[in-house]
N, C-alpha and C positions, 0 to 999 in steps of 0.2 A: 504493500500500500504506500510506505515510502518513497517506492520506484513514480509514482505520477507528480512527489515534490520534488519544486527544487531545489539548489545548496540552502538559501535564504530561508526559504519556506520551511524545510527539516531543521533546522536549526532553530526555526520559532515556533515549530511543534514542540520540539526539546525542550524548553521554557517552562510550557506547561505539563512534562512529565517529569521534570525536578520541581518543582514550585507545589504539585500537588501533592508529592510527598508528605510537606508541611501540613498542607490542608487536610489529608487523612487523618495525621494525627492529633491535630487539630479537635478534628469530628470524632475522635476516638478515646486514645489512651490520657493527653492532656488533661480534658476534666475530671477523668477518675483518678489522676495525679493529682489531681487539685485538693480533691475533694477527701482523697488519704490524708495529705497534709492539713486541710482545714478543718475535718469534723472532728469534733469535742476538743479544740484548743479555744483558746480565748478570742476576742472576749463571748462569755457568759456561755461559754461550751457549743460552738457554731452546731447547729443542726445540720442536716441532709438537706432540708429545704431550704434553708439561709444561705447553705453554698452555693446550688445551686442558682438560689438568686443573684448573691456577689457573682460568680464566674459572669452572668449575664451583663451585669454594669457593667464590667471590666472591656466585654465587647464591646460592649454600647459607649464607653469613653473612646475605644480607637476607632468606632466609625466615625466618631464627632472628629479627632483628630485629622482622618486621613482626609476628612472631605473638604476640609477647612486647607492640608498642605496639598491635596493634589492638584489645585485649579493654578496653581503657584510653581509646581515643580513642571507642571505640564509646559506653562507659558514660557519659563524659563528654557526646557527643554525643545521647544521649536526653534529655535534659532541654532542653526549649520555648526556640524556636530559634538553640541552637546548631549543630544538625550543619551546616548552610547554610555556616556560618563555617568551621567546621574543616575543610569538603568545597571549601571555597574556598583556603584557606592549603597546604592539601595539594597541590591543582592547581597552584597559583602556584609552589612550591619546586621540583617536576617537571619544568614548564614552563621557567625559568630554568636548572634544572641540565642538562635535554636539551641547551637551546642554548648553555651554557657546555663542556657537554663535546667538543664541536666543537674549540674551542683547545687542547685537551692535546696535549703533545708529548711525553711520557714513558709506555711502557704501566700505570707505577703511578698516576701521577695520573689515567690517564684512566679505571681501573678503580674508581677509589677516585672518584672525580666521576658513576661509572655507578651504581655501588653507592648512593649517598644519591642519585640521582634515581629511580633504582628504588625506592627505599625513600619516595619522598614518593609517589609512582604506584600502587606497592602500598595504602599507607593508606586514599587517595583512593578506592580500591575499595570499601575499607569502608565507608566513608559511604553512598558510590553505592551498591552493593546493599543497603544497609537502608531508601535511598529510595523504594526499589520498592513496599514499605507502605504507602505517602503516595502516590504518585502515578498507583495504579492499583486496583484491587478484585482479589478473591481468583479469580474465577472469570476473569480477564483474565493475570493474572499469568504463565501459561506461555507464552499468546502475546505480551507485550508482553515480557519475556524475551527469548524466542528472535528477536525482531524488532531487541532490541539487540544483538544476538551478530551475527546475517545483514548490519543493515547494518555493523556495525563492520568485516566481512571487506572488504567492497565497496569503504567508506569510506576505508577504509586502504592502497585500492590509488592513488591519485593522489597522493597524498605520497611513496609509496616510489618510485612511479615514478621521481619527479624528484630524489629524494635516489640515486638505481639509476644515472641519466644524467648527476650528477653525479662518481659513482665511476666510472664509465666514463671522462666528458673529465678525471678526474681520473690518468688512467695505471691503473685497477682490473683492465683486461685486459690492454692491451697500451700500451708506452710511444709507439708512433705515434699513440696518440689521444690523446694529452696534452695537453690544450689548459691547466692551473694543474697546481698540486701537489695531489699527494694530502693533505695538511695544509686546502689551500680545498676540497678535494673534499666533507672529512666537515665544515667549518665549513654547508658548503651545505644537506647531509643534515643535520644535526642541528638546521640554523637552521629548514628548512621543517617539520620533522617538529613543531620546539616552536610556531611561531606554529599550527600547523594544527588541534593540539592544544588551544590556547585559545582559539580563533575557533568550533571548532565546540561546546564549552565554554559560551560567554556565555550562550546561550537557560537550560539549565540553573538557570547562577546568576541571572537572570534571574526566571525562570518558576518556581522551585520552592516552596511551601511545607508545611512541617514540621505534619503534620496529628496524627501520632502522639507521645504525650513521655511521660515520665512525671511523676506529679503532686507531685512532691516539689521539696525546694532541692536547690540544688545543692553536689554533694556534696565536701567536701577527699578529698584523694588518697586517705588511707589510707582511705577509709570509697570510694572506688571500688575497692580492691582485695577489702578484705572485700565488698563484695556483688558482684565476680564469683566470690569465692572460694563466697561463699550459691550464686548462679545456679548453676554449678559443681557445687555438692553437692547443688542440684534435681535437676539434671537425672541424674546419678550414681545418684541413689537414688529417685526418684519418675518420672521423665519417660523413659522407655525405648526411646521412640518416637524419639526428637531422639540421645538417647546409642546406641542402634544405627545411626542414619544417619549421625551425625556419625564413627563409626569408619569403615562402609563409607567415606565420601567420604575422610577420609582414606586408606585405601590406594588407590582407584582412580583420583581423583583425583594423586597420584603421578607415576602414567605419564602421564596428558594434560602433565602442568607440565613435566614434565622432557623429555619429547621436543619440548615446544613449545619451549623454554629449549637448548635442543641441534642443532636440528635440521641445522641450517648442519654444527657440528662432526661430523656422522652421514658428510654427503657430504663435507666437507673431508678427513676420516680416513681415507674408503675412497677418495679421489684423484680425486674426480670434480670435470667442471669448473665454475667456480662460474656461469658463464651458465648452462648445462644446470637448476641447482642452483633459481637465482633465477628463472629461468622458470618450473617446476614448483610452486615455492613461490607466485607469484601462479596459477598454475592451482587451485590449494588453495584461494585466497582464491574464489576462487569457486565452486567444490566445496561450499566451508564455508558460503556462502552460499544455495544451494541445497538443503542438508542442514538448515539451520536453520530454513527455512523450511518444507521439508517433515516436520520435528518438530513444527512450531509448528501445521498443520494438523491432524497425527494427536494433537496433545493434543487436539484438541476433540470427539476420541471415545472416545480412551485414557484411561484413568487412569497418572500421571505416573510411577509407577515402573518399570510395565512397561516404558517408554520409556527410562528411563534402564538398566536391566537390556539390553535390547538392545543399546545404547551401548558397554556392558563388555563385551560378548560381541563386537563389533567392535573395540572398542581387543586384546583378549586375542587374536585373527588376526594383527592389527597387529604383535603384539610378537614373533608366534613366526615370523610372516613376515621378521622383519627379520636372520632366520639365512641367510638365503636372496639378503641384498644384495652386489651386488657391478660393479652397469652402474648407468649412468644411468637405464635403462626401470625396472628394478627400482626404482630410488629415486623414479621418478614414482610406482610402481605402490602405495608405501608411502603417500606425499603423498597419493596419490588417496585411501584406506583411512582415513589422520587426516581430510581433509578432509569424510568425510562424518558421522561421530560429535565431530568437534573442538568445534564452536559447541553443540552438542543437548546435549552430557551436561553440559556448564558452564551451561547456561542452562537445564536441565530442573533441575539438582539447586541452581541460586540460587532459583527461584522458587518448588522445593519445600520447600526448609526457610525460605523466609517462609510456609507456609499452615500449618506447625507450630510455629511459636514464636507467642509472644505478638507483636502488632504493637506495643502500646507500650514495649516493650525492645526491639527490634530493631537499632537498634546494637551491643549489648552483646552481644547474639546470634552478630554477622552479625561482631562482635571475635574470639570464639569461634569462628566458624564459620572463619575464617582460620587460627587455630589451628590447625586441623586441615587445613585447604587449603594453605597457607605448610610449616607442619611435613611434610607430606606431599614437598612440593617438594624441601625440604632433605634427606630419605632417596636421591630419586631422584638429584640431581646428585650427591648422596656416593657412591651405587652408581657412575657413570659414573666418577667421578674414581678412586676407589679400584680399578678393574679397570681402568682406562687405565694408574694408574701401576704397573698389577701384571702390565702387558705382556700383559694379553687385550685384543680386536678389538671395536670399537664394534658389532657385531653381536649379541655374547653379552651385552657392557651392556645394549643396548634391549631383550634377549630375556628379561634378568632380569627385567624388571619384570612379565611374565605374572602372576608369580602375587602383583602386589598386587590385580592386574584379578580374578583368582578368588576370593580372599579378598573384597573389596568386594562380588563378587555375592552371596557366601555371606550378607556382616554386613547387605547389604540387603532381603533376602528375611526376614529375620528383625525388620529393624526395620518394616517394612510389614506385620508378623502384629501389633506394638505399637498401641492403643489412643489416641489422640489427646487431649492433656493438656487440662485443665478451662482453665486460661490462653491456650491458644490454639485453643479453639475460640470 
């Protein structure tokens, strides 16, 4: 499947099967790391639901973060080549802080060492999806997308693996299999997750060059905030196509971040066991794999929205299904359901708001565009936390979010009747 990319294009697949590494574990071992370390230490003996809630802030602070630096690293990064640089400094802090977060031995330093590697990880997004302009053509775009999403699933299963086998001979199930302390368990897991991350990494910083920029000096601070404040008030009042989509993505996008950012806590609240959990969770990686790929096929006959409208109409089963959890089958039966729209609506909706903006802004765009992806995130973990700590069932949380899914298809149906701006055609 690799043989239809080419040098550039493989190389910005690669991105996203080191990057998702992260994000596995992430979705996985992380918050039952957390939640070792947090439950019954101070203050006043944290409970199972109180962690839970805290781990959700702690997201909901770096979506506030990124969305607020990415429209900033974006702008900066348009201008003839620097994004390479800032998509390289981004990696390397991430990189460093996954594998440092391994040594924490207190649940606040280790969430507060989770939080600035997610936050260098988030950025690095930025960069990465504005690269897609430079490293491929418009009519390639939804398939070399979805190609980055399908193998990141894949990709990302051999590092978890052994960061998974790790917490196991680390005591994670049962103290007869203990071969080190859970302390070397997560230094293992987070050690292999960081090298694997920049190894698959290097072709990228390698391989890439910066084809799109704009034609100007580059700009001091205050003169990047005024013109995303301009970009901003483009798109507000002339560009209707880009400000209807970017509201739908904001609300539907939402529920994909926030149940991926949760998912572990979904089964750990209803009591279910975390093998059962983590099994189902790599069945998903491949699920997502296979779903990515067969979106990536029906764009080459669809047009891109319809495709993502189907997507909502499956995340919105998903959410209203999730009143209904209560076994392990049930929780596979959920997994299954994300797993087949998880990779397609994120990869259908990066590639389609690059063939609507202009390509030579597209960092500042794709800053923007986070905005609204980040900001979205930060709603959904504060609905989860906010009904946790209000003593409702992680069932009615995830079922909340249905009707960010309707709302999006509504503001999407609406920006696809909008006309396509003179700058990015």
């Amino acid at each position: 499947m690799f043989k239809d990319l080419t040098k550039q294009e493989r190389a910005w697949v690669l991105y996203d099967v080191g990057n998702s590494a992260f994000t596995m574990l992430a979705c996985s071992l992380i918050p039952i790391w957390f939640k070792d370390l947090a439950i019954g230490t101070a203050p006043g003996q944290i409970t199972g639901d109180q962690a839970t809630a805290y781990y959700s802030i702690a997201i909901s602070v770096v979506t506030v973060i990124v969305a607020v630096l990415g429209p900033v690293c974006g702008a900066f990064a348009d201008h003839k080549d620097t994004k390479k640089i800032f998509f390289q400094t981004a990696v390397t802090l991430g990189v460093i802080g996954c594998i440092i977060n391994g040594f924490a031995s207190s649940w606040v330093l280790f969430i507060v060492i989770y939080v600035l590697s997610k936050i260098a990880y988030s950025v690095s997004l930025t960069f990465y999806d504005s690269m897609l302009n430079d490293v491929t053509t418009d009519e390639r775009m939804d398939r070399v997308s979805s190609y980055g999403y399908a193998w990141g699933y894949i990709g990302s299963c051999l590092p978890f693996i052994l960061a998974m086998i790790a917490y196991i001979l680390g005591g994670g199930l049962s103290e007869n299999l203990m071969l080190f302390s859970p302390k070397t368990a997560r230094i293992i897991g987070f050690g292999i997750t960081g090298v694997w991350w920049y190894i698959v990494t290097m072709p990228l910083l390698r391989d890439y060059k910066q084809i799109n920029y704009v034609e100007t000096e580059k700009h001091a601070v205050y003169k990047v905030f005024a013109q995303i404040g301009n970009t901003l008030k483009k798109i507000a009042t002339k560009d209707k196509k880009v400000l209807f989509f970017l509201i739908a993505f904001f609300l539907y996008i939402d529920g994909v971040g926030t149940i991926i950012d949760n998912c572990i806590n979904i089964g750990t609240d209803l009591g279910l066991p975390t093998v059962g959990q983590v099994v189902f969770l790599l069945a998903t990686q491949v699920v997502a794999f296979g779903g990515s790929l067969v979106f990536a096929r029906l764009s080459k006959k669809y047009d891109t929205v319809p495709l993502i409208l189907v997507c909502i109409v499956g995340y919105f089963a998903v959410c209203l299904y999730a009143l209904t959890l209560h076994t392990l089958l049930d929780f596979g039966i959920l997994a299954f359901g994300v797993g087949c729209f998880q990779g397609s609506i994120q990869s259908l909706s990066r590639s389609y708001f690059s063939k609507i903006i202009p390509a030579e802004n597209s960092g500042e765009y794709f800053g923007i565009y986070d905005i609204f992806s980040k900001g979205a995130s930060f709603l959904g973990s504060a609905v989860i936390a906010w009904v946790k700590l209000a003593g409702g069932t992680i069932n009615i949380a995830v079922a909340s979010l249905a009707v960010f899914f309707a709302l999006g298809f509504i503001f999407l149906k609406i920006s696809d009747k909008q006309p396509l701006s003179d700058a990015a055609k």
